[in-house]
C-alpha positions as CSV (number, residue, x, y, z in Angstrom):
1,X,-27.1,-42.1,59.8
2,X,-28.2,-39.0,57.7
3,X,-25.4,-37.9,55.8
4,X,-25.0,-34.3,54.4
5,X,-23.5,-34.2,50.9
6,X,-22.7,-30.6,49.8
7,X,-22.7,-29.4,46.7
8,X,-19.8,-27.6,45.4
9,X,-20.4,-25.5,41.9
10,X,-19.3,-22.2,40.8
11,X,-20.7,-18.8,42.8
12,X,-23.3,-17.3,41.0
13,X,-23.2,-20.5,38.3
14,X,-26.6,-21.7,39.3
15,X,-25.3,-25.2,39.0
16,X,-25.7,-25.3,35.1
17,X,-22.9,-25.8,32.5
18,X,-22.3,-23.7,29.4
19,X,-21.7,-26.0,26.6
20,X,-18.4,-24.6,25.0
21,X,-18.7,-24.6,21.0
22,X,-15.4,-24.8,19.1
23,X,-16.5,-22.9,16.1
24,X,-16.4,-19.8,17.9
25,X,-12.4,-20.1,18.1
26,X,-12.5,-20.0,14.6
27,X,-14.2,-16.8,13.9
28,X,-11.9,-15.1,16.5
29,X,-9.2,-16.0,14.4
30,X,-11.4,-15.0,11.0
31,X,-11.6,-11.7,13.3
32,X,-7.8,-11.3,13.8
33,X,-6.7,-12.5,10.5
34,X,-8.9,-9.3,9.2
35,X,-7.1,-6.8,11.6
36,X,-3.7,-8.5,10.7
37,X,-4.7,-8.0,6.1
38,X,-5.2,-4.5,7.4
39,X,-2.3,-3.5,8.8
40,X,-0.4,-5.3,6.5
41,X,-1.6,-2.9,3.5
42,X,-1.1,-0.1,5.5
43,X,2.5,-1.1,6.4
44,X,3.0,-1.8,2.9
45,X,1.9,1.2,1.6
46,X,4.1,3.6,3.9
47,X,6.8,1.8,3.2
48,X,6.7,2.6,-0.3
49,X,5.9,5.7,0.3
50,X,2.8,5.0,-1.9
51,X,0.2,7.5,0.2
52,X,0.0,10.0,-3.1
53,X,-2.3,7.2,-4.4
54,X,-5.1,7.6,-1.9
55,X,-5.3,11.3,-2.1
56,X,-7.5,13.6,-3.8
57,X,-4.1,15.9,-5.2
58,X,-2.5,15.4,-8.7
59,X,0.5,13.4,-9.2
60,X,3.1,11.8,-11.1
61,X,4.9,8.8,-10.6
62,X,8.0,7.8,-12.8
63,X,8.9,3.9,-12.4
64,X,12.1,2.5,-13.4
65,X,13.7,6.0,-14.4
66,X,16.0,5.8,-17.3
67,X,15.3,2.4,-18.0
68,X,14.2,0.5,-21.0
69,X,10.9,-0.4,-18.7
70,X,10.1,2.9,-17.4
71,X,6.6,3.8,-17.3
72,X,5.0,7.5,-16.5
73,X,1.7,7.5,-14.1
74,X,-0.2,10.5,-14.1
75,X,-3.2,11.4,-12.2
76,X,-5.3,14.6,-13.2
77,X,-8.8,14.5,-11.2
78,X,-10.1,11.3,-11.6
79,X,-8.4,9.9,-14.6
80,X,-5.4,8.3,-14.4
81,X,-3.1,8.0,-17.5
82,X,0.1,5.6,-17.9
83,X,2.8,5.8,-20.7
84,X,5.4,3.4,-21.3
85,X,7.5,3.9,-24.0
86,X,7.2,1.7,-26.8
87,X,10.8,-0.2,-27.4
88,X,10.1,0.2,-31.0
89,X,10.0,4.1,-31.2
90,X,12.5,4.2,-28.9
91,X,15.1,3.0,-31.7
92,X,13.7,4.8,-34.0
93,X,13.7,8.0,-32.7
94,X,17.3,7.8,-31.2
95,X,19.4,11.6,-32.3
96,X,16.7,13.1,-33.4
97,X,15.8,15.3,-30.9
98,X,18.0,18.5,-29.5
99,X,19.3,19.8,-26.1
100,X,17.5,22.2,-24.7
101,X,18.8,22.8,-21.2
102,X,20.8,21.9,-18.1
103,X,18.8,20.0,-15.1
104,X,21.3,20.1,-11.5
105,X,20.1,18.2,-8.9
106,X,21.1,19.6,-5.6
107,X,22.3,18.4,-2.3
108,X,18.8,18.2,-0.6
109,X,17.4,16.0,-3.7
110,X,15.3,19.5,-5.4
111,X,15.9,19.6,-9.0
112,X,16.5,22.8,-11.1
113,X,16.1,23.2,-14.6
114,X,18.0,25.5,-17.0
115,X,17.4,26.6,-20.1
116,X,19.9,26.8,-22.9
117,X,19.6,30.3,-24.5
118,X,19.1,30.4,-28.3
């Protein structure tokens, strides 16, 4: 007795078997991690309102206003300068100096400046 034996495969497989290689799991995941650094520093950077840093315009940043570790970062083309004041000169340079004006800040957070007369 002849017996027919089918075979049973995949359409279109052609009856041959990709060998799977578990290193390429990895590199999706190298892949993702990337995307995932990316967004992260761009989430990061709009949340502290940090874009001025990227663009071509002139700024100035004050850090830690009024505080004994404030520092001043100013940008003027390409250079970009920082000043932090020295707690030494601080104390020695404590009533010397004079009014000069008035700054208001106003309700929507725009600050005016006004001079004393002489």
């Amino acid at each position: 007795m002849l017996s027919s034996k089918r075979k049973r495969g995949v359409i279109g497989g052609g009856g041959e078997k990709e060998d799977v290689n578990p290193i390429h799991a990895i590199a999706n995941l190298f892949d993702v991690s990337i995307v995932f650094a990316v967004a992260l520093m761009v989430a990061l950077v709009s949340r502290y309102k940090m874009t001025e840093v990227f663009s071509k315009e002139d700024y100035t940043i004050v850090k830690n206003p009024g505080k004994d570790n404030m520092e001043i970062i100013t940008k003027k083309g390409k250079e970009v300068m920082r000043y932090k004041a020295d707690t030494k000169t601080t104390e020695g340079s404590r009533g010397k100096g004079k009014k000069v004006g008035t700054a208001y800040q106003l309700e929507n957070g725009e600050i005016v400046y006004i001079p004393d007369e002489p």
